[in-house]
C-alpha positions as CSV (number, residue, x, y, z in Angstrom):
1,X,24.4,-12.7,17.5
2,X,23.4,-9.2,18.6
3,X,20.6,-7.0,18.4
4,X,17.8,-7.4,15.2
5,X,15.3,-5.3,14.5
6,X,12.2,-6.3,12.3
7,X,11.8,-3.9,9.4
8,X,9.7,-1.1,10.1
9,X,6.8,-1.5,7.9
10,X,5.9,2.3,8.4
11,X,5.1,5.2,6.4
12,X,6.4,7.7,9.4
13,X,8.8,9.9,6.4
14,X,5.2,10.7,4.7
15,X,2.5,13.3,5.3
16,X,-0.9,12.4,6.1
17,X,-1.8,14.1,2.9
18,X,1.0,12.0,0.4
19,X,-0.6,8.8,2.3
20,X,-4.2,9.4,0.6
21,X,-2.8,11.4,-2.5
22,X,0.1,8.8,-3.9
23,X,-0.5,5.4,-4.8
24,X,1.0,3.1,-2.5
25,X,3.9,0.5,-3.6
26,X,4.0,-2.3,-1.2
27,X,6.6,-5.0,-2.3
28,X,5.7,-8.5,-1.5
29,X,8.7,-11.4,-1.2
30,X,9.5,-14.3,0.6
31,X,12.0,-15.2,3.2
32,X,14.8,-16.6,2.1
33,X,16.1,-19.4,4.2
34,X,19.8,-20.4,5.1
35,X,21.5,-23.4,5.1
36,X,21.7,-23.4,8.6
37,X,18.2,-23.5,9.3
38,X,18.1,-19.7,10.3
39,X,16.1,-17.5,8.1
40,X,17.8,-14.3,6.8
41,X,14.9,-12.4,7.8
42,X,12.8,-12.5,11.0
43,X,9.9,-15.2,10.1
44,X,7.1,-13.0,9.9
45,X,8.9,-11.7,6.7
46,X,7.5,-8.7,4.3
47,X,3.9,-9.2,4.0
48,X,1.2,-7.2,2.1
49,X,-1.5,-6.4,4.2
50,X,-3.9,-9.1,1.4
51,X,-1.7,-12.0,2.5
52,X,-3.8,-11.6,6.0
53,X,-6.8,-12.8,6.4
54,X,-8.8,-10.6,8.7
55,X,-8.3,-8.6,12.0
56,X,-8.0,-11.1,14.1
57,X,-4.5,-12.5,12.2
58,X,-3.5,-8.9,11.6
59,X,-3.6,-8.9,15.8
60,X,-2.2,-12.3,16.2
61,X,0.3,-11.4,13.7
62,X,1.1,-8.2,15.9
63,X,1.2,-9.6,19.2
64,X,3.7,-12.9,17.4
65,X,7.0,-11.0,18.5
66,X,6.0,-11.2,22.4
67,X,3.8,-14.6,22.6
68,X,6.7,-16.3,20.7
69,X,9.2,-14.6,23.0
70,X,10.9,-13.0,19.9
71,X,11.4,-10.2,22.0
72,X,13.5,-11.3,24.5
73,X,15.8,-12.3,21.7
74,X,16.4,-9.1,20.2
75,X,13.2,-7.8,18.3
76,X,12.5,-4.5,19.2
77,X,9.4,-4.0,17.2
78,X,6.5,-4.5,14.6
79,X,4.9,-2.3,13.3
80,X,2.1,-2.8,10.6
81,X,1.2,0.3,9.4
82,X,-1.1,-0.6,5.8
83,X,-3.5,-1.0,9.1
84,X,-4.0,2.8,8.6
85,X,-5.3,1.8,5.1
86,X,-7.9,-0.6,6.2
87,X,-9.2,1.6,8.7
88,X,-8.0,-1.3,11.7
89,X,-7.2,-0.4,15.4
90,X,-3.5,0.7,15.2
91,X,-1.4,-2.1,16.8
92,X,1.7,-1.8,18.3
93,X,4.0,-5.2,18.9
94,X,6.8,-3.3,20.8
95,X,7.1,-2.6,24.7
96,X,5.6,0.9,25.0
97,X,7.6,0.8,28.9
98,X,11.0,1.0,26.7
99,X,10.6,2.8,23.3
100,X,13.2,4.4,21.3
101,X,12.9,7.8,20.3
102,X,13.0,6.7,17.0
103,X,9.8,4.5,17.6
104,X,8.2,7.5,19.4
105,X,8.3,9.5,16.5
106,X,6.7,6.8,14.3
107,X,3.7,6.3,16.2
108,X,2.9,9.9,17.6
109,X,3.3,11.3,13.7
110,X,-0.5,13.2,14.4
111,X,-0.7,13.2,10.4
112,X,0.3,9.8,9.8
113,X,-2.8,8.7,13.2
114,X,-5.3,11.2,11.4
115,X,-5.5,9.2,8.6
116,X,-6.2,6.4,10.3
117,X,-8.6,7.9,12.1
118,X,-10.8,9.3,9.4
119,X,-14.3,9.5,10.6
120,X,-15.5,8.2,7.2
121,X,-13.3,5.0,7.7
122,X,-12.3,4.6,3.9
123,X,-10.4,1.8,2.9
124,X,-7.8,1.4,0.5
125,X,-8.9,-0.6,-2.9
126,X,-6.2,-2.5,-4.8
127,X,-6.0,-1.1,-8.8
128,X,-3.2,-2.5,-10.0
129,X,-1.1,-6.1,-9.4
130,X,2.0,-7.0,-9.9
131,X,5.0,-9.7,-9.6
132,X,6.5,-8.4,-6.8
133,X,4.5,-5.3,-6.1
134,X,0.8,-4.4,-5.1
135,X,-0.5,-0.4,-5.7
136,X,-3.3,0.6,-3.2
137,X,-5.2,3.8,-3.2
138,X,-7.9,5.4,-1.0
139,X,-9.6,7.9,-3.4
140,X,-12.2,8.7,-1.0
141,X,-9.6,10.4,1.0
142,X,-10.0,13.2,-1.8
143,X,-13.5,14.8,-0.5
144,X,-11.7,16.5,2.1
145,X,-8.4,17.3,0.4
146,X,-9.3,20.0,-2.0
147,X,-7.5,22.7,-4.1
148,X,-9.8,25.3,-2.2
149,X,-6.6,28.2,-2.3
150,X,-6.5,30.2,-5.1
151,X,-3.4,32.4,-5.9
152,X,-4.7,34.6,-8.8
153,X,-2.2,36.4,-11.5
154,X,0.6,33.8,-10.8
155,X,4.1,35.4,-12.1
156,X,5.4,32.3,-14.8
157,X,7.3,32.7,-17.9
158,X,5.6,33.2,-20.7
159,X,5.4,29.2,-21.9
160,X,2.4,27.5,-24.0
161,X,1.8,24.9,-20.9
162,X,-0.4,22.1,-21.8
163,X,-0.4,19.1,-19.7
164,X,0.4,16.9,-17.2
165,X,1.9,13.3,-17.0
166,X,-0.8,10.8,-16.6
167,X,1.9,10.0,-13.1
168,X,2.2,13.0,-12.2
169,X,5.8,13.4,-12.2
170,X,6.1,15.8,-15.4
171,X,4.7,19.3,-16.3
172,X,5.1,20.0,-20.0
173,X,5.7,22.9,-22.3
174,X,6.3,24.8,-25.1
175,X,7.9,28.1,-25.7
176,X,5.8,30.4,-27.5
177,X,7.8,30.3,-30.6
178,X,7.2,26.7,-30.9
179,X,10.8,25.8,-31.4
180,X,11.5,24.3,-27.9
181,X,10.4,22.0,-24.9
182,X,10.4,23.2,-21.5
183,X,9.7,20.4,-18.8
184,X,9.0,21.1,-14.9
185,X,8.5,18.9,-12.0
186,X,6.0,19.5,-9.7
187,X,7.1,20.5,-6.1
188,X,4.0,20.6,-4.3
189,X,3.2,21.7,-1.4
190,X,5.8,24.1,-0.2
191,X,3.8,26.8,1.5
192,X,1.6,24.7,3.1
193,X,0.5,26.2,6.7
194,X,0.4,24.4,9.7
195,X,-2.5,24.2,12.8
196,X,-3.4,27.7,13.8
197,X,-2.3,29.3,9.9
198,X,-4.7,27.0,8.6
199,X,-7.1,29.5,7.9
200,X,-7.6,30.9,4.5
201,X,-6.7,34.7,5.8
202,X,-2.9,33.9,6.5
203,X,-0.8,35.4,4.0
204,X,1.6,33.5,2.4
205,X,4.8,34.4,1.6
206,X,5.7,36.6,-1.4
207,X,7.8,33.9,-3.4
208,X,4.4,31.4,-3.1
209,X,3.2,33.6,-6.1
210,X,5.8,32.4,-8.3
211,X,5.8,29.8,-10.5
212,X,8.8,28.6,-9.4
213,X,7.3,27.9,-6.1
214,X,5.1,25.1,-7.6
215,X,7.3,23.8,-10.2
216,X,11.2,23.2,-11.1
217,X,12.3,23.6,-14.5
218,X,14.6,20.3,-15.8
219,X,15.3,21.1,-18.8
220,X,14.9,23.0,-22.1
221,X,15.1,20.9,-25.2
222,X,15.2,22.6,-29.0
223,X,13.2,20.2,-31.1
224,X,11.9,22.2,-34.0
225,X,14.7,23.0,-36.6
226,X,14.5,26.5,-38.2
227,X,12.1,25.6,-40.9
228,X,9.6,23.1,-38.6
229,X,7.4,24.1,-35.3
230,X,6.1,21.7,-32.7
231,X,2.5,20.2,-33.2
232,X,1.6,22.5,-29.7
233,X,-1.6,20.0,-29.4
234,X,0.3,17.0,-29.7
235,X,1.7,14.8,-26.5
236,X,1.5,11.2,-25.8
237,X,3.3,9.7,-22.7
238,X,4.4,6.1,-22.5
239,X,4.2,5.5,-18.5
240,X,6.3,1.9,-18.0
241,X,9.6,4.0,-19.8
242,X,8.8,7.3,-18.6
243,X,9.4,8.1,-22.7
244,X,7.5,11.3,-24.4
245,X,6.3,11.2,-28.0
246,X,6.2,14.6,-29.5
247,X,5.6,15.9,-33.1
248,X,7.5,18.8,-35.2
249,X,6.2,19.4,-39.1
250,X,6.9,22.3,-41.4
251,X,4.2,24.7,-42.5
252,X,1.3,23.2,-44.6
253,X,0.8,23.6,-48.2
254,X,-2.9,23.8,-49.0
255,X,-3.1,23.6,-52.8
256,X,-0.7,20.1,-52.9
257,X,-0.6,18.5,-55.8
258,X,-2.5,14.9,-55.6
259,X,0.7,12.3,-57.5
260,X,2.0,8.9,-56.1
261,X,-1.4,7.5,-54.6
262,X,-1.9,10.8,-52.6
263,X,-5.7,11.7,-52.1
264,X,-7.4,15.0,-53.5
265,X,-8.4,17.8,-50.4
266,X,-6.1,16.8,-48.3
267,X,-3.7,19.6,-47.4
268,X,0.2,18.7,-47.3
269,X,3.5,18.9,-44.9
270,X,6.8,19.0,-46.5
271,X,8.1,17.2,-43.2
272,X,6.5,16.0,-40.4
273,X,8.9,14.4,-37.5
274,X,7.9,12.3,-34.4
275,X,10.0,12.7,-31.6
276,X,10.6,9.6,-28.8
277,X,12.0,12.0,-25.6
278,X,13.0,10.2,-22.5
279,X,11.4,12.7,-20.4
280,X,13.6,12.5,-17.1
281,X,16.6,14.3,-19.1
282,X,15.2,15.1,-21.9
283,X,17.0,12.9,-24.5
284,X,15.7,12.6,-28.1
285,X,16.1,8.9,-28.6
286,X,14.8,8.3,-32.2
287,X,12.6,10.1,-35.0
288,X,10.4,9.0,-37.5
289,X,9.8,11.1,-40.7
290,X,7.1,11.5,-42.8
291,X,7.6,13.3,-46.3
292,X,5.1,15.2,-47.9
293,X,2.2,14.0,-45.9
294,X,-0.3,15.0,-43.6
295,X,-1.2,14.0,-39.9
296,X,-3.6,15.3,-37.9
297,X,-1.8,15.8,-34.4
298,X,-4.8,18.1,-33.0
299,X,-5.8,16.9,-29.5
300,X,-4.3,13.7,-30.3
301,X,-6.6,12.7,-33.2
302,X,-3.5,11.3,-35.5
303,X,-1.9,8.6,-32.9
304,X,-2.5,6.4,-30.8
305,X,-0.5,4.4,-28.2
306,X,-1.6,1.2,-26.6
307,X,1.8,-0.2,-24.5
308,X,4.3,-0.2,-26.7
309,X,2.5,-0.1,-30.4
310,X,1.9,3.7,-31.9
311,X,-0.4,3.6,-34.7
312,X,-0.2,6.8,-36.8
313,X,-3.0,8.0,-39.7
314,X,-1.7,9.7,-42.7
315,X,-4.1,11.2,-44.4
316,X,-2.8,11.9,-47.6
317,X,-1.6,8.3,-48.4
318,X,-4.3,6.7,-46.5
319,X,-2.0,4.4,-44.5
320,X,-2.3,3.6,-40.9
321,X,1.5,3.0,-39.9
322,X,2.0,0.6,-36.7
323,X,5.2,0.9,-35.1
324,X,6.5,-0.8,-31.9
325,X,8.5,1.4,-29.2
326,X,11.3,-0.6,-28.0
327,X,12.7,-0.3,-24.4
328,X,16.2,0.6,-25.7
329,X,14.3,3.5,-27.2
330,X,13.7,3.1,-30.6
331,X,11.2,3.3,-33.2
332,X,10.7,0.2,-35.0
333,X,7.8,-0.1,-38.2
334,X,5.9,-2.9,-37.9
335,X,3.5,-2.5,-40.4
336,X,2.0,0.0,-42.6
337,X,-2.1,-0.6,-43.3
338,X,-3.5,1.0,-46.4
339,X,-3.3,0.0,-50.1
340,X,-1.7,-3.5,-48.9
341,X,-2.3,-5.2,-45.8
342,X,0.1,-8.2,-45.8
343,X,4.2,-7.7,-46.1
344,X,3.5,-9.5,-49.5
345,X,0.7,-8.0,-50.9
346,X,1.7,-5.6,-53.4
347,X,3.8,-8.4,-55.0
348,X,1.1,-10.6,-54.9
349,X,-1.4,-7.7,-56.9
350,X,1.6,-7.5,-59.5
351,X,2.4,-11.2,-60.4
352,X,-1.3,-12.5,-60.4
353,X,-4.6,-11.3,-61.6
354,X,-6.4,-11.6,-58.1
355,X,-6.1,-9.1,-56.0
356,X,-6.2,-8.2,-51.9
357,X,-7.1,-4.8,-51.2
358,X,-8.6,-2.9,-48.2
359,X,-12.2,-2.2,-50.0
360,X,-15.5,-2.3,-49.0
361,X,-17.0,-4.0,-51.9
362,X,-15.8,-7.6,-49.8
363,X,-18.0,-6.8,-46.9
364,X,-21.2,-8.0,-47.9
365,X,-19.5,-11.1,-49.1
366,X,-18.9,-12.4,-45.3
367,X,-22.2,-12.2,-44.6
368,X,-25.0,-15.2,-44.7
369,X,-26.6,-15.7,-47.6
370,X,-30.4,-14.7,-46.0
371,X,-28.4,-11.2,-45.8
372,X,-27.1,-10.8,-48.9
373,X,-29.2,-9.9,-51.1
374,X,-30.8,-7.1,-48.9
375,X,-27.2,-6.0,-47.9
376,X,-26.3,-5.8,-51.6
377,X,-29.4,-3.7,-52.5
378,X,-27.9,-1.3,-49.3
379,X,-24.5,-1.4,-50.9
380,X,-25.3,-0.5,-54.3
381,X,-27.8,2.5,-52.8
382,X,-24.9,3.8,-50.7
383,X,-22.1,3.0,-52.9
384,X,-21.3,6.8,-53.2
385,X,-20.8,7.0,-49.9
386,X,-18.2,4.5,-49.7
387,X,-16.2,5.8,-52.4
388,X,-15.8,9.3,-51.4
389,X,-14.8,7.8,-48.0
390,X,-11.0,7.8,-46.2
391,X,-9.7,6.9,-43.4
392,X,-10.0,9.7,-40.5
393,X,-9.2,8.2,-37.5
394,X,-8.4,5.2,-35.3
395,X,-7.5,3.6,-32.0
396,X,-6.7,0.0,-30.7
397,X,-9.0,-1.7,-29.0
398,X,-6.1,-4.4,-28.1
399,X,-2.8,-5.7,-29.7
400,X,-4.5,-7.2,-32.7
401,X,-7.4,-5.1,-33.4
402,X,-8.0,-1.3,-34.6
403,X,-11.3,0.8,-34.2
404,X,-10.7,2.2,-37.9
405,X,-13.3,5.4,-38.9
406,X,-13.8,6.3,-42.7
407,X,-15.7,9.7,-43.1
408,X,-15.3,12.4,-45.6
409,X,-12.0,14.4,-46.3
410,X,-13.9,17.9,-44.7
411,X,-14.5,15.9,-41.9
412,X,-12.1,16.9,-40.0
413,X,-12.6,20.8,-40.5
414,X,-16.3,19.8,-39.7
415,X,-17.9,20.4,-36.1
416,X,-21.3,19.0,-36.9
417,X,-19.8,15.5,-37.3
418,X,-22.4,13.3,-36.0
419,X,-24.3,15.0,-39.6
420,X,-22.0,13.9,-42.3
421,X,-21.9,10.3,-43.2
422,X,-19.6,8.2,-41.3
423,X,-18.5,4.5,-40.8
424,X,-16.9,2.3,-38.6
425,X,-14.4,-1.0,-38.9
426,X,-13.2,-3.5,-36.3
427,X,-10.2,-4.5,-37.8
428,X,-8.0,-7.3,-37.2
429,X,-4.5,-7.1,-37.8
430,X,-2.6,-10.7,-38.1
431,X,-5.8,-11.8,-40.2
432,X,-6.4,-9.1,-42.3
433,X,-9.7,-9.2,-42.0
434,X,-12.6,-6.8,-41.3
435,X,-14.7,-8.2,-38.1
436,X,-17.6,-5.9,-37.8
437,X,-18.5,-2.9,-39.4
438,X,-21.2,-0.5,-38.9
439,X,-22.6,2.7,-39.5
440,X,-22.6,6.0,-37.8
441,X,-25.9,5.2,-35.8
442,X,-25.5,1.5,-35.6
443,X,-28.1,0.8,-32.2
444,X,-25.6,-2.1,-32.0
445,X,-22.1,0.1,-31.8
446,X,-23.4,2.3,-29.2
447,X,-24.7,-0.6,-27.2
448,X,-21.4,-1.5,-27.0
449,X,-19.8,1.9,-26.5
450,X,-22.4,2.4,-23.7
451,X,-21.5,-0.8,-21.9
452,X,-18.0,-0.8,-22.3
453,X,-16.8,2.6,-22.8
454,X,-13.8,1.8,-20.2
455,X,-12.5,-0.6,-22.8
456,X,-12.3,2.0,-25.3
457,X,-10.4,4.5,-23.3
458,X,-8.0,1.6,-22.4
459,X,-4.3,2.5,-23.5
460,X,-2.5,-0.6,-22.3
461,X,-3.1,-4.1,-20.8
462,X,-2.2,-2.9,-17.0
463,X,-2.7,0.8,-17.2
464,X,-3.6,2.5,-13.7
465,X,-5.0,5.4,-15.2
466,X,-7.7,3.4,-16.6
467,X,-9.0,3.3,-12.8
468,X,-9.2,6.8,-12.6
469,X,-12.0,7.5,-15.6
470,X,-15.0,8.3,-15.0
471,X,-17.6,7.1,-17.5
472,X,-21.0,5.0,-18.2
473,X,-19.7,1.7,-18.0
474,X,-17.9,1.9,-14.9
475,X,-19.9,5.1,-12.7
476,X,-23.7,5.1,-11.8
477,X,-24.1,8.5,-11.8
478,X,-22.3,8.9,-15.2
479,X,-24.8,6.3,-16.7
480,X,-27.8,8.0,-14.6
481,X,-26.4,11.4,-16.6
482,X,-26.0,9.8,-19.9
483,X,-29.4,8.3,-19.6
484,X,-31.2,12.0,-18.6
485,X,-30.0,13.0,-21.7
486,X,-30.7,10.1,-23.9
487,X,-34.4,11.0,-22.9
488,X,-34.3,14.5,-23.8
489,X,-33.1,13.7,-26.9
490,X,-35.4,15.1,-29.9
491,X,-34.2,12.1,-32.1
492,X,-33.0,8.6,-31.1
493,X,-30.7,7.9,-34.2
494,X,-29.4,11.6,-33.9
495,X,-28.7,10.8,-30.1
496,X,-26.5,7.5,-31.3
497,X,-25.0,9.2,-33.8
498,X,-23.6,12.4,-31.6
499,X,-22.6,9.9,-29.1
500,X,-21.1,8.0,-31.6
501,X,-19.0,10.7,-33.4
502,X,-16.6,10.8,-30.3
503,X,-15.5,7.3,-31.5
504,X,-12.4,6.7,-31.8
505,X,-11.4,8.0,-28.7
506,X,-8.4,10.5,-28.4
507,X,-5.4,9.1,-27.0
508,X,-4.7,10.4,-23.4
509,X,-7.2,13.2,-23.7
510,X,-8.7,12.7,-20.0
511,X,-7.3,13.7,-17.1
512,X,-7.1,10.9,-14.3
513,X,-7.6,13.9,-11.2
514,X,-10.0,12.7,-8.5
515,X,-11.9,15.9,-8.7
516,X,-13.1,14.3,-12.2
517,X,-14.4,11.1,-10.6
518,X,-17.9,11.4,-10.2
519,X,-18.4,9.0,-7.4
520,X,-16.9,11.4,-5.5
521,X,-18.1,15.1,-6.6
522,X,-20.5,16.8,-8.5
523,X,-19.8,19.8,-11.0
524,X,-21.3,20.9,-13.8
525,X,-19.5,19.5,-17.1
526,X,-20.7,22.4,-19.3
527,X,-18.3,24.7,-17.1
528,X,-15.3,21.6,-16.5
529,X,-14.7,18.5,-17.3
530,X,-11.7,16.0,-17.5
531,X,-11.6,17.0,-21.0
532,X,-8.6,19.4,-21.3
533,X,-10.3,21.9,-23.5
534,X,-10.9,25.5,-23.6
535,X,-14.4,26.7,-22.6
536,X,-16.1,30.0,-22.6
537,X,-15.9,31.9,-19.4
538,X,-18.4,32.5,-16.8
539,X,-18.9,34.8,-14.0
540,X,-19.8,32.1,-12.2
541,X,-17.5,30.0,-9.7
542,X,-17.6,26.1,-10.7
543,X,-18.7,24.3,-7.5
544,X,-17.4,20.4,-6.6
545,X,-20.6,19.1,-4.3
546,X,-19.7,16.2,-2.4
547,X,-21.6,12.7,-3.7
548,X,-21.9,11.7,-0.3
549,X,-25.1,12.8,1.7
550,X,-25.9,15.4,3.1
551,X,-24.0,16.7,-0.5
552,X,-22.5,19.7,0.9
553,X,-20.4,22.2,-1.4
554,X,-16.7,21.2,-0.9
555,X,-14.9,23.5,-2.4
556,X,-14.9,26.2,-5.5
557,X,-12.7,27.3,-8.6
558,X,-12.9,30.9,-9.6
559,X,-11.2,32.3,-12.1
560,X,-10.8,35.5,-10.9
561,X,-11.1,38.2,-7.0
562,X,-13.6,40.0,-9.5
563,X,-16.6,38.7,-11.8
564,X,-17.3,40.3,-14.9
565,X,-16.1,42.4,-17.2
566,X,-15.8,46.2,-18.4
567,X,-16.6,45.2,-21.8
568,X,-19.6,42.5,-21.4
569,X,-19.4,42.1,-24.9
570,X,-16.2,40.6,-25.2
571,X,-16.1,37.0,-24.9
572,X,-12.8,34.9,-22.8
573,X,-12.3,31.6,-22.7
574,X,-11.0,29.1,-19.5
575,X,-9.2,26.5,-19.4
576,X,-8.0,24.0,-16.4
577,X,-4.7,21.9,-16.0
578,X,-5.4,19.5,-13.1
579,X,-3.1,17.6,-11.8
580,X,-3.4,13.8,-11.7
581,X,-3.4,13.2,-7.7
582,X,-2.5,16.3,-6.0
583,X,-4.8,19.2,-5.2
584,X,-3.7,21.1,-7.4
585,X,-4.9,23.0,-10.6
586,X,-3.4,25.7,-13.1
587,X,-6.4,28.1,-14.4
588,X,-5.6,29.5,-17.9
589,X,-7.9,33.0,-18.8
590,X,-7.6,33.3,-22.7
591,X,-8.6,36.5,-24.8
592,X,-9.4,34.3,-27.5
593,X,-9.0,30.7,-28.5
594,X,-5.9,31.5,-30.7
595,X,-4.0,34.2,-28.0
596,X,-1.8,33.5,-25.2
597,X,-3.5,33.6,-21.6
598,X,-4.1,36.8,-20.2
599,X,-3.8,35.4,-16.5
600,X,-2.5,32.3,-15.1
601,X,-4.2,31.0,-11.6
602,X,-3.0,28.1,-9.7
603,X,-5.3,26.4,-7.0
604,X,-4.3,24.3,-4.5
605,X,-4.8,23.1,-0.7
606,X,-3.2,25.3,1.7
């Protein structure tokens, strides 16, 4: 029958660091069985290392090929290497007396045994499950793989660069005239040094200050026309397709005429365009255009994606528009919430005196009847409120419900939010029906939002990056830093109410990184935080302190060889670019919050 080998279950083609980084794929299946009796594969199969049970199978399991006498009949070897995941004696089910070179070079791989033999002995933890597949990841492995290099003054073109994929795979752009797309591809890693050049003193190479070193360019895609610019703030990415939803509009018209149900204050965009991109070649798939209207795109605040639905506020109509991403790539409307909230409702309103609208006045009618009356008397004394309200923002909370927020039209030029009144709706969209609604300092709502927080970053049913968030429902030292300043607070409604003004949450507006997780490091969020946003410089370094005792200082950003600044009055502005698993980070020095960046940085582990 000839010689058969088992498959080598081994990660021998991967560095020691891509092991910890990159979460790990392991496919799960079983045997299939002839007619003949003989299986197709060797019995011990493909297994996931959760199908055993503990060591002592993992061993048994090892040692099968030669207690069975496998061996003798052709099986070279086993190897089992997810044992470097859970931190097991490696085990070798092969006869060491007659090992192929090939063999030799799997098990001696010192980078492949040095993460096995981690003196911290982290495991791997399962995040995500699937039929077929399993993804593992050790995070842990990340306190002593750190983006401690700094290569200051980078030479790059002269792009708007704003973020990474939440996989890691894509680096996007924007040429500074706003007209096109430029995408890159990470290439990590090249100038890594070796053993004795490990030392922060070796010089690297002259090309390793080029962007190009770090990145490859795919492709350069127009997608503003002459008249339109690209919404530079603007980028949602849709993981399962690898698609890219982008946003174009032409300039705004402050003083727009209020006509056909449009609200007065609101300012007003001849066209606005959403873009669906598949982002491995850069293909515009479909477009949706608004007329005349007015989205909010900054930092995400206008959309919102949750697997394959996009909702989309417009402001001047008032209408929250749901449509449905297909996997061919196109843009499908599913429903638009607003004046009407059934397919039938406006002629329902015209052929019959009763009437189904989206008001506020029905809310108090849901209630008991012990609450009424005082609920009325609150109605009536805040009816103002309600009238002068519109809808500002909103996420989902799942398939069938929205997280809708009415505040005032200068809301959203407004930085003292949590000040202005504000209210919140759980809304339900196959009944139509408001669940719950509350006010901007509802003890109740923040409760929730303090409990749960995870669930109201969540941006799909199975989404890995979820893992990757810190926050106070799912991080100790989060909650123990939430609750410091909970008890400095001067006010307890004014503490609800700033906590609460975040809500709804900005689509995709955190980065996953480890160096953000604070179970593993320390830093000080007024300098950095997983929030991509521009801060004001210091002449300070920001310090990552290991969580783990004795909480020693692992590594340090700095944004430039020299602190300071000729003219201490002038004021700069930083801003960080990390990305999602490697160590590595892009360091942006602006002049001002509305000029390109002075200096470009990249950090990473040499």
């Amino acid at each position: 029958m000839g010689k058969r080998r088992c498959a080598v279950v081994a990660l021998a083609t991967m560095t020691a660091e891509m092991v910890a980084l990159a979460p790990l794929t392991v496919a799960t299946s079983r045997r299939n069985m002839l007619t003949n009796g003989l299986g197709a594969t060797p019995p011990m199969g493909w297994n996931s290392w959760n199908h055993f049970g503990d060591e002592k199978m993992i061993r048994e399991t090892a040692f099968a090929p030669v207690l069975t006498g496998l061996s003798k009949l052709g099986y070279e070897y086993v190897n089992i290497s997810m044992l470097l995941y859970i931190y097991a004696p490696l085990l070798l089910g092969c006869d060491i007396r007659n090992m192929t070179e090939e063999t030799m070079k799997i098990i001696t791989n010192k980078e492949i045994i040095a993460v096995n033999q981690d003196p911290y002995g982290f495991q791997a933890k399962k995040v995500r499950m699937e039929v077929g597949q399993e993804v593992h990841c050790a995070r842990k492995f990340y306190e002593n793989l750190v983006p401690g290099f700094t290569i200051y003054d980078l030479e790059c073109p002269d792009n708007s660069f704003f973020k990474f994929t939440d996989d890691g795979q894509y680096f996007v752009s924007f040429s500074r005239n706003r007209q096109d797309l430029i995408v890159y591809r990470p290439t990590w890693l090249s100038y890594s040094c070796k053993e004795e050049d490990c030392d922060n003193t070796h010089e690297l190479p002259p090309q390793a200050k080029k962007f190009e070193s770090f990145f490859t360019q795919l492709y350069v895609r127009s997608l503003a026309s002459c008249n339109e610019l690209i919404c530079k703030d603007f980028f949602i990415y849709m993981e399962s397709n690898q698609f890219g939803i982008f946003a174009t509009s032409t300039a705004q018209i402050q003083d727009a005429r209020a006509s056909d149900g449009a609200i007065l204050g609101v300012p007003s965009f001849e066209k606005i365009t959403i873009h669906l991109l598949r982002l491995q070649d850069g293909v515009i798939l479909d477009e949706k255009v608004f007329h005349n209207d007015c989205v909010n795109f900054t930092h995400n605040m206008g959309a919102f994606l949750y697997d394959d639905l996009l909702a989309v506020v417009s402001l001047r109509y008032q209408t929250i528009h749901i449509v449905q991403i297909r996997d061919s790539g196109n843009l499908v409307d599913v429903r638009a919430i607003g004046a009407y909230c059934r397919e039938d409702d406006e002629l329902f309103i015209n052929s019959s005196s009763q009437a189904r609208c989206f008001c506020f006045y029905v809310l108090y009618l849901s209630f008991p009847l012990q609450r009424v009356q005082c609920l009325k008397k609150k109605f009536y004394f805040h009816f103002q409120d309600y009238v002068d309200l519109v809808i500002l923002k909103v996420q989902f909370l799942d398939r069938h419900h929205l997280l809708i927020k009415f505040g005032s039209v200068d809301v959203g030029g407004s930085r003292n939010t949590d000040q202005l009144p504000a209210f919140f709706a759980v809304y339900n969209m196959e009944t139509t029906e408001i669940v719950a609604f509350y006010q901007n300092a509802a003890d109740e709502l923040y409760l929730l939002f303090e409990r749960f927080c995870g669930h109201f970053h969540a941006t799909s049913t199975n989404s890995m990056y979820m893992n990757f968030i810190s926050s106070h429902s799912n991080n100790i030292h989060a909650l123990e830093q939430l609750m410091c300043m909970k008890s400095k607070a001067n006010s307890a409604s004014q503490f609800v109410k700033k906590m609460l003004s975040s809500l709804p949450l900005n689509c995709q507006s955190m980065s996953p990184s480890p160096y953000f997780d604070q179970s593993l490091f320390r830093f000080d969020e007024k300098l950095i935080s997983a929030t991509d946003r521009p801060r004001q410089l210091t002449d300070h370094p920001i310090r990552f302190i290991s969580r783990r005792q004795p909480n020693i200082h692992k590594f340090k950003i700095k944004t430039g060889p020299e602190f300071g600044s000729a003219d201490g009055r002038s004021k700069k502005y930083s801003h960080f670019l990390f990305h999602p698993f490697l160590p590595l980070a892009l360091s942006f020095i602006q002049p001002s919050l509305f000029l390109p960046p002075s200096a470009v940085n990249i950090h990473f582990r040499r």
